[in-house]
Structures are given as structure tokens and as C-alpha cells.
VEXNURO-451870 format. One record per residue (C-alpha): residue in three letters; x, y, z. Coordinates in steps of 0.05 Angstrom, whole numbers, always signed. Each point is the difference from the previous one (the first is absolute). Layout:
<atoms>
<atom><rest>Ala</rest><x>X</x><y>Y</y><z>Z</z></atom>
...
</atoms>
This chain:
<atoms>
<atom><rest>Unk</rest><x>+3137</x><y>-1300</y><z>+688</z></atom>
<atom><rest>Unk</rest><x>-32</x><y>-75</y><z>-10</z></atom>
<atom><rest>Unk</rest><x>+39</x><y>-50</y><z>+8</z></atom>
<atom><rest>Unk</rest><x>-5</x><y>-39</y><z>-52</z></atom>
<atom><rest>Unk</rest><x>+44</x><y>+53</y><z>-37</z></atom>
<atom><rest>Unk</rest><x>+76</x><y>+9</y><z>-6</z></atom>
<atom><rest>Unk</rest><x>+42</x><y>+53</y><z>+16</z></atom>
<atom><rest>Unk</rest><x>+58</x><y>+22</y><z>-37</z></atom>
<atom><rest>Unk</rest><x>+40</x><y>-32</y><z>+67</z></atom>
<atom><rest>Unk</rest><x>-43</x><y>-56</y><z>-6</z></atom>
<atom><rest>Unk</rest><x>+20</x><y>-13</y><z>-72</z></atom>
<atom><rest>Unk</rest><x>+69</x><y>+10</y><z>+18</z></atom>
<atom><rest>Unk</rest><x>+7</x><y>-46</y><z>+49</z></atom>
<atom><rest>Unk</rest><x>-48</x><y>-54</y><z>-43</z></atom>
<atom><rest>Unk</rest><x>+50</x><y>+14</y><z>-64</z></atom>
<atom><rest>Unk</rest><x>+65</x><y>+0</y><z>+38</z></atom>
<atom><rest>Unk</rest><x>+64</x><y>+15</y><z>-55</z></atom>
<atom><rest>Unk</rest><x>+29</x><y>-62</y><z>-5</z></atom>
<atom><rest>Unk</rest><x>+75</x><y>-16</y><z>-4</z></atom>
<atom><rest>Unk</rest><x>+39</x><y>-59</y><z>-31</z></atom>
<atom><rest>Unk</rest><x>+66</x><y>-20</y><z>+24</z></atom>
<atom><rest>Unk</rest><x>+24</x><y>-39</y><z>-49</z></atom>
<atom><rest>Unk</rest><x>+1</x><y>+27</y><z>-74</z></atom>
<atom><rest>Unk</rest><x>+22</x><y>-28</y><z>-60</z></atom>
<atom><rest>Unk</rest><x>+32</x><y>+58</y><z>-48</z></atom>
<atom><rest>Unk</rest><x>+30</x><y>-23</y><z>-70</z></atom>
<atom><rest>Unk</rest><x>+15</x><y>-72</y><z>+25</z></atom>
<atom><rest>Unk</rest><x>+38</x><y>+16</y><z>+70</z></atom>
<atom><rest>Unk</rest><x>-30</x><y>+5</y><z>+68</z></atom>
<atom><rest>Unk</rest><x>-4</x><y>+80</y><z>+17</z></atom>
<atom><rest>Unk</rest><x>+38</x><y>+25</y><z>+56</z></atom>
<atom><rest>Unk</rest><x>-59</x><y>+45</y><z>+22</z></atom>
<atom><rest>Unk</rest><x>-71</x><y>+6</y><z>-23</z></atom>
<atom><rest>Unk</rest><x>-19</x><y>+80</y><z>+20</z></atom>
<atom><rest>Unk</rest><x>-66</x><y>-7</y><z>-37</z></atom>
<atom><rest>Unk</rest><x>-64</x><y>-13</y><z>+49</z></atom>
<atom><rest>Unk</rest><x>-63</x><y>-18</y><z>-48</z></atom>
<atom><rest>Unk</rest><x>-66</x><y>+34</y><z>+25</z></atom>
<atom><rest>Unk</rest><x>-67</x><y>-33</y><z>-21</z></atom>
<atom><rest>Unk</rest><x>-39</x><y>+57</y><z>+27</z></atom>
<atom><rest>Unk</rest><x>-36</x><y>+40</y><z>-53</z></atom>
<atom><rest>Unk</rest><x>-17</x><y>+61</y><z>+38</z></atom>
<atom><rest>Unk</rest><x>+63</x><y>+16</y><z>+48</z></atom>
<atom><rest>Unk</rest><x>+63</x><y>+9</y><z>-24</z></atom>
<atom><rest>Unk</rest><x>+42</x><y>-37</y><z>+49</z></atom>
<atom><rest>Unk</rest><x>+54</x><y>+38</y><z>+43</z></atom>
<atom><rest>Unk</rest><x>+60</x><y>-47</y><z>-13</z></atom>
<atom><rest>Unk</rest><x>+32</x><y>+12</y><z>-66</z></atom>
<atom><rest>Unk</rest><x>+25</x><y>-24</y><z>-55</z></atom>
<atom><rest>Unk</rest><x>-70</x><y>-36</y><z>-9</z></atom>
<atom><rest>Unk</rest><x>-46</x><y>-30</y><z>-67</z></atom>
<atom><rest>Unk</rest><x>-64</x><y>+24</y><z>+16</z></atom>
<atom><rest>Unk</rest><x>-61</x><y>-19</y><z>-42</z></atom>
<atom><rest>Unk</rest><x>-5</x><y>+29</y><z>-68</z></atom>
<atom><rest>Unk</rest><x>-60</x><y>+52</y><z>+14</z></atom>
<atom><rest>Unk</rest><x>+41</x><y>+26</y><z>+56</z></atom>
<atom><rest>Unk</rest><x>+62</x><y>-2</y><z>-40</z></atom>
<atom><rest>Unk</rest><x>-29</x><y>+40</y><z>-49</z></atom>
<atom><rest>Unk</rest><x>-28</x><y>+54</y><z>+43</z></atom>
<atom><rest>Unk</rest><x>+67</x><y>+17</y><z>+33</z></atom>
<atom><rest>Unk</rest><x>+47</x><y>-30</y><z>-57</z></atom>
<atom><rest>Unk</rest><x>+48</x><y>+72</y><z>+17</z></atom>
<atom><rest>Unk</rest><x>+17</x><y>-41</y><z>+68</z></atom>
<atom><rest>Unk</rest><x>+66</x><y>-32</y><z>-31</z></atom>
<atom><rest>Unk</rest><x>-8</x><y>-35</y><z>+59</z></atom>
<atom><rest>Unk</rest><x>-52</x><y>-51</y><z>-19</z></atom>
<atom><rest>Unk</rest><x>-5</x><y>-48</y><z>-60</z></atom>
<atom><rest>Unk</rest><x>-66</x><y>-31</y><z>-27</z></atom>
<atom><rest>Unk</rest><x>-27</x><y>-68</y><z>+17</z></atom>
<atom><rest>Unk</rest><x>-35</x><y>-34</y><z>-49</z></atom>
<atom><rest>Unk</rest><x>-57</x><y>-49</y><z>+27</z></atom>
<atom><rest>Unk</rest><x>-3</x><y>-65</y><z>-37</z></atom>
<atom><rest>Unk</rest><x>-69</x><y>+27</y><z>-31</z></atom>
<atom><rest>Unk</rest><x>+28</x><y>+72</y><z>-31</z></atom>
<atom><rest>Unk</rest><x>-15</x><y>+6</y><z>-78</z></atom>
<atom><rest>Unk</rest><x>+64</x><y>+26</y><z>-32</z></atom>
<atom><rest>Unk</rest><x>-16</x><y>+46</y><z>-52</z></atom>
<atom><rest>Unk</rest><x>+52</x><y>+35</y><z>-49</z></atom>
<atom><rest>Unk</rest><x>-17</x><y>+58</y><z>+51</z></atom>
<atom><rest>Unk</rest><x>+27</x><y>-21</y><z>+62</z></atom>
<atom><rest>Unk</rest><x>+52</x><y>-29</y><z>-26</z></atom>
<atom><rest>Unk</rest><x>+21</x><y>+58</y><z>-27</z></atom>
<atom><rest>Unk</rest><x>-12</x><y>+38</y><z>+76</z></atom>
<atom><rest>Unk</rest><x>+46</x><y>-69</y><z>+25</z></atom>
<atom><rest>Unk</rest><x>+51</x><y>+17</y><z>-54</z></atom>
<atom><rest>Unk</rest><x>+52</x><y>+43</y><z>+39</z></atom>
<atom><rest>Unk</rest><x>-9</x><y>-20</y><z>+64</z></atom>
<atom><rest>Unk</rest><x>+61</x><y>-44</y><z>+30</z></atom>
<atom><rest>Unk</rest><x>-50</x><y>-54</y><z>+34</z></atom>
<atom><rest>Unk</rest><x>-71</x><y>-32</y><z>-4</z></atom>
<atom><rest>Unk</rest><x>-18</x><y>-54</y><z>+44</z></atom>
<atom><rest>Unk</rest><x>-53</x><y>-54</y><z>-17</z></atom>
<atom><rest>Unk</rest><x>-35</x><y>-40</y><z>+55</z></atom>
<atom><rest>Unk</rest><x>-17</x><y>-68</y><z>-1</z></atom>
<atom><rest>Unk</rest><x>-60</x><y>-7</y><z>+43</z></atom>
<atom><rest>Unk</rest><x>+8</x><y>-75</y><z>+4</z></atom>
<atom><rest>Unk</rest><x>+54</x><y>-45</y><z>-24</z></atom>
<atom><rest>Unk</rest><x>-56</x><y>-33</y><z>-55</z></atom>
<atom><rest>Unk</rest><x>-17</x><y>+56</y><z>-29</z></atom>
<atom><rest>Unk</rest><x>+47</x><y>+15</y><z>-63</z></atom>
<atom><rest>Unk</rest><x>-26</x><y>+70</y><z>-31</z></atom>
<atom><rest>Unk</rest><x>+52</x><y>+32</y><z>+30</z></atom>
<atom><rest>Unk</rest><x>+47</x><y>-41</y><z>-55</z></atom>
<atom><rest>Unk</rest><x>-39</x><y>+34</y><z>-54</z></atom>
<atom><rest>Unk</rest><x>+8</x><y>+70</y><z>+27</z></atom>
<atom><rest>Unk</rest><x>+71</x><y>-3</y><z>+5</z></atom>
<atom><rest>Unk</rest><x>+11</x><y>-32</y><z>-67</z></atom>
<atom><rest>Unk</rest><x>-49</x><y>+53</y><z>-33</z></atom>
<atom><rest>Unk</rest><x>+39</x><y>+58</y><z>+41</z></atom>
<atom><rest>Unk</rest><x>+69</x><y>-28</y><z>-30</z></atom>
<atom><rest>Unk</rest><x>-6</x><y>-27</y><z>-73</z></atom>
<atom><rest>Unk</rest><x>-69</x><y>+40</y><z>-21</z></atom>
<atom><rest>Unk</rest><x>+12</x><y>+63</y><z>+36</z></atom>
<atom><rest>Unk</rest><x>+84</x><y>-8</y><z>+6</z></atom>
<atom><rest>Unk</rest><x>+6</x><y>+15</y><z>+76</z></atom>
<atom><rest>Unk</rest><x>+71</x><y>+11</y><z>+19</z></atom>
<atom><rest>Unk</rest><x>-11</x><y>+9</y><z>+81</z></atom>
<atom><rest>Unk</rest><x>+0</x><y>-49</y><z>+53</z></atom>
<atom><rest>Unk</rest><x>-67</x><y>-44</y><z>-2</z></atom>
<atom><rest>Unk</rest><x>+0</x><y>-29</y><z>+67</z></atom>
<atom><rest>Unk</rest><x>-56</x><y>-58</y><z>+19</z></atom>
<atom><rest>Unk</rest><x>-23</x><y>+6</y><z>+70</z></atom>
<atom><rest>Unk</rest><x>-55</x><y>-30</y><z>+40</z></atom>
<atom><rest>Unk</rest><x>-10</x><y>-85</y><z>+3</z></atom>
<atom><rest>Unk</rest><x>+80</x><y>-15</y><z>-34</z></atom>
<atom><rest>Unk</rest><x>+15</x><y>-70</y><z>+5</z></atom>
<atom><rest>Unk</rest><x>+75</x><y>-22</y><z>-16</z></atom>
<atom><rest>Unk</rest><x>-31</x><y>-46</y><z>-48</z></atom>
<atom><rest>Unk</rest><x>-30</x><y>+54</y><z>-50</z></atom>
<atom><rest>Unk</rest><x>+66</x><y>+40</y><z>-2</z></atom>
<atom><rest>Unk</rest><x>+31</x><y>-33</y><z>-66</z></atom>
<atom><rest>Unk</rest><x>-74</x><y>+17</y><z>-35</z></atom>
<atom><rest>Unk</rest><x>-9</x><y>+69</y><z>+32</z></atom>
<atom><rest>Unk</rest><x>+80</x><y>+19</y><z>-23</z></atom>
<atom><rest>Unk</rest><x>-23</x><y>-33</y><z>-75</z></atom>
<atom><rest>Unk</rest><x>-64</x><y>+50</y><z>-1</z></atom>
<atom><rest>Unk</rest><x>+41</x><y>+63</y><z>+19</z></atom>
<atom><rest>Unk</rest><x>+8</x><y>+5</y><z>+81</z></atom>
<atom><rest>Unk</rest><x>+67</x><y>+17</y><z>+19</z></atom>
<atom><rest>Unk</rest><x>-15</x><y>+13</y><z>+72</z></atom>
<atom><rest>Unk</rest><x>-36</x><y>-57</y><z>+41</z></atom>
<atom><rest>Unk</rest><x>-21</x><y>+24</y><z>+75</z></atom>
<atom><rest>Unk</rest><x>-13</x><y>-77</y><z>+26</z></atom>
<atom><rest>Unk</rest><x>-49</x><y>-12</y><z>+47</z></atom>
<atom><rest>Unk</rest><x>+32</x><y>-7</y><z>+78</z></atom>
<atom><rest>Unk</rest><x>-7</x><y>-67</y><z>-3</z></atom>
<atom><rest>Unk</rest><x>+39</x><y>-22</y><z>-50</z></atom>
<atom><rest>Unk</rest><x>+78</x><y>-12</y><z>+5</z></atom>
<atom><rest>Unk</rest><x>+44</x><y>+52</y><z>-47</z></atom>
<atom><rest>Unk</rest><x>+54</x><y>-52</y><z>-8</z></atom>
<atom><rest>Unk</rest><x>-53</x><y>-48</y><z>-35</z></atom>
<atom><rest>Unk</rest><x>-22</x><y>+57</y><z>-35</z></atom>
<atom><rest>Unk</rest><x>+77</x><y>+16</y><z>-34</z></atom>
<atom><rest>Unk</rest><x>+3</x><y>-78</y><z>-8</z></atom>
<atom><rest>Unk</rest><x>-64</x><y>-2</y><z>-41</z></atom>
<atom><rest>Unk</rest><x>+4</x><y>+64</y><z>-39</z></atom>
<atom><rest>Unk</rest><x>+65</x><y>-28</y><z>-35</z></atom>
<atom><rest>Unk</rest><x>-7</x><y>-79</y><z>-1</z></atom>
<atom><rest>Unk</rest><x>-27</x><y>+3</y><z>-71</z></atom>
<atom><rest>Unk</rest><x>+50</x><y>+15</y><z>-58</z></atom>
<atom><rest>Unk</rest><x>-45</x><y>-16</y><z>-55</z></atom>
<atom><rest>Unk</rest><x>-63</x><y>+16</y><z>-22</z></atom>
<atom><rest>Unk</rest><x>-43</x><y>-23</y><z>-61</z></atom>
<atom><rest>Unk</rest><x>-54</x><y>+57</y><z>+1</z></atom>
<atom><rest>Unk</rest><x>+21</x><y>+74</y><z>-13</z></atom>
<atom><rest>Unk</rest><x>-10</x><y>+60</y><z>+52</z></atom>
<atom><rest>Unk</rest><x>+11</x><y>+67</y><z>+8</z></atom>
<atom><rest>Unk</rest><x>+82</x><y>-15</y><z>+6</z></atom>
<atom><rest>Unk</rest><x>-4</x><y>-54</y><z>-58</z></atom>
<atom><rest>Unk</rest><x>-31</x><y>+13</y><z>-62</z></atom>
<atom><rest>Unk</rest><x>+11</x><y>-69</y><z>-40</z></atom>
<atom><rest>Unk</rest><x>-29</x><y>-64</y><z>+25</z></atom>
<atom><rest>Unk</rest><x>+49</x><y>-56</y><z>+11</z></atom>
<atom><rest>Unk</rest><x>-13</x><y>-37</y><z>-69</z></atom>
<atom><rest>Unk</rest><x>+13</x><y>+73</y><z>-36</z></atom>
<atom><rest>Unk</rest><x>+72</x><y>+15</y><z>+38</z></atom>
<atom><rest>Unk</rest><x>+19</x><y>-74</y><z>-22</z></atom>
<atom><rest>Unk</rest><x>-17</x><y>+14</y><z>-78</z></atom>
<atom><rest>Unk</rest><x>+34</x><y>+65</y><z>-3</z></atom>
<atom><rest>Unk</rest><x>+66</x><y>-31</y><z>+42</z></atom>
<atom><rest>Unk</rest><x>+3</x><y>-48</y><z>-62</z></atom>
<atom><rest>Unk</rest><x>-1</x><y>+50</y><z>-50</z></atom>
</atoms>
């Protein structure tokens, strides 16, 4: 075989399912985290639970076992949303901490297409993009091992009021104060 070509180990071992310690569910620091995420698109990984990119997803989506990462470059049709519809969990990666598609698909998943599930952001989480990814429709943040969970809990609640709307708030400030005076 030349050399210059990957084996299935190969890939394995260059895609290694990765694991977060500290995840953020609905606001509270999880006890445990059993989901690995796999960024290998040809081997399904051993350890399970595990988000596995979409195309593999979708060819073994009877495996109730995995759950369907969405790169930050996936066009979300009507279609797969549909296909996302039932499942409990989708996770969305954010390949670096500047680059903010991933806010779009989990706002389109939850006000266009009404996803119920878990929409958990994975990948380059920074404490400081919590408050913003909870706003567009994460409520599961797996933060990067760098970062401290206790800041994270600090910064996901130190803002009680917000002038924009979001998926949880659908009046802007100015709006809520006219109709309180009503």
C-alpha cells in the first residue's frame, strides 16, 4: 500500500473521538458528559454515545447510539431538518471560536424548523460566547479543556436583561416596556 494513504487505523487514530469534561446542560454544570464527539467521516468510532458527522450519521441513523454533528458549513434544508426532527440530540461544532455559523444553524434548527432536542455546541467554546450561544438556541455547551466551568456558570447568568430578542425572548426591550404600561 503507498504511503502516502490512510488506513482505516490510520484515520482512527488521526480523528481520535474526543471527550469534554465539563458540559454545560440547561444552565448547570453536568455531572457527567457520556457523549465522545468523532470528527472522522469514514469510521464509526468504538466508544459510544458519540455525534459523528452528518454523512455518517445518516448512513447508520438505526444506531440509537450516535447523534449527528453538524459542521459549521452544513446547509439546513426543510429536509434534514425534518430527518433531525425526532432525534433527542444534534451537536454543532465550532471549528474556531471566530467563526459564528454555528449561531445560525441552531437558531434556524429552533425557531424556523421548531427543534425540541438538545442542540449542543462543541468544538472551540469559549466561556465568553455562552450568553450568545444560550440566546441562539444551545442548551448544551461542551467548553473547551481550557476553560474554567465555574467562570462559565458565572458568565452564562450575569446578564438579567437583554434589549434584543432571541430564541427564549420574543419582544425587544423597548416592546416589553410599552406593553407593561398598557
Amino acid at each position: 500500500m503507498p504511503s502516502n494513504v490512510d488506513t482505516p487505523t490510520d484515520q482512527a487514530l488521526a480523528h481520535p473521538p474526543v471527550h469534554v469534561n465539563h458540559l454545560l446542560i440547561n444552565g448547570g454544570l453536568a455531572v457527567e458528559n457520556a457523549w465522545c464527539v468523532s470528527y472522522d467521516v469514514d469510521v464509526l468510532p468504538e466508544q459510544r454515545p458519540a455525534f459523528v458527522p452528518l454523512a455518517l450519521w445518516q448512513v447508520n441513523k438505526q444506531d440509537e447510539e450516535l447523534a449527528p454533528l453538524l459542521l459549521s458549513d452544513t446547509e439546513l434544508t426543510a429536509e434534514l431538518a425534518a430527518d433531525l426532527a425526532p432525534l433527542p440530540a444534534v451537536s454543532i461544532d465550532f471549528p474556531s471560536f471566530t467563526d459564528g455559523r454555528g449561531y445560525s444553524l441552531a437558531r434556524l434548527l429552533r425557531e424556523r424548523f421548531g427543534y425540541a432536542g438538545e442542540v449542543r455546541a462543541v468544538g472551540d467554546v469559549l466561556v465568553d460566547q455562552l450568553d450568545y450561544m444560550r440566546r441562539c438556541g444551545f442548551n448544551a455547551m461542551a467548553l473547551r479543556d481550557d476553560q474554567d466551568p465555574a467562570d462559565a456558570l458565572r458568565l452564562l447568568n450575569s446578564f438579567s436583561v437583554r434589549y434584543q430578542t432571541d430564541v427564549e425572548e420574543r419582544q425587544a426591550l423597548f416592546e416589553r416596556r410599552l406593553t407593561n404600561r398598557g
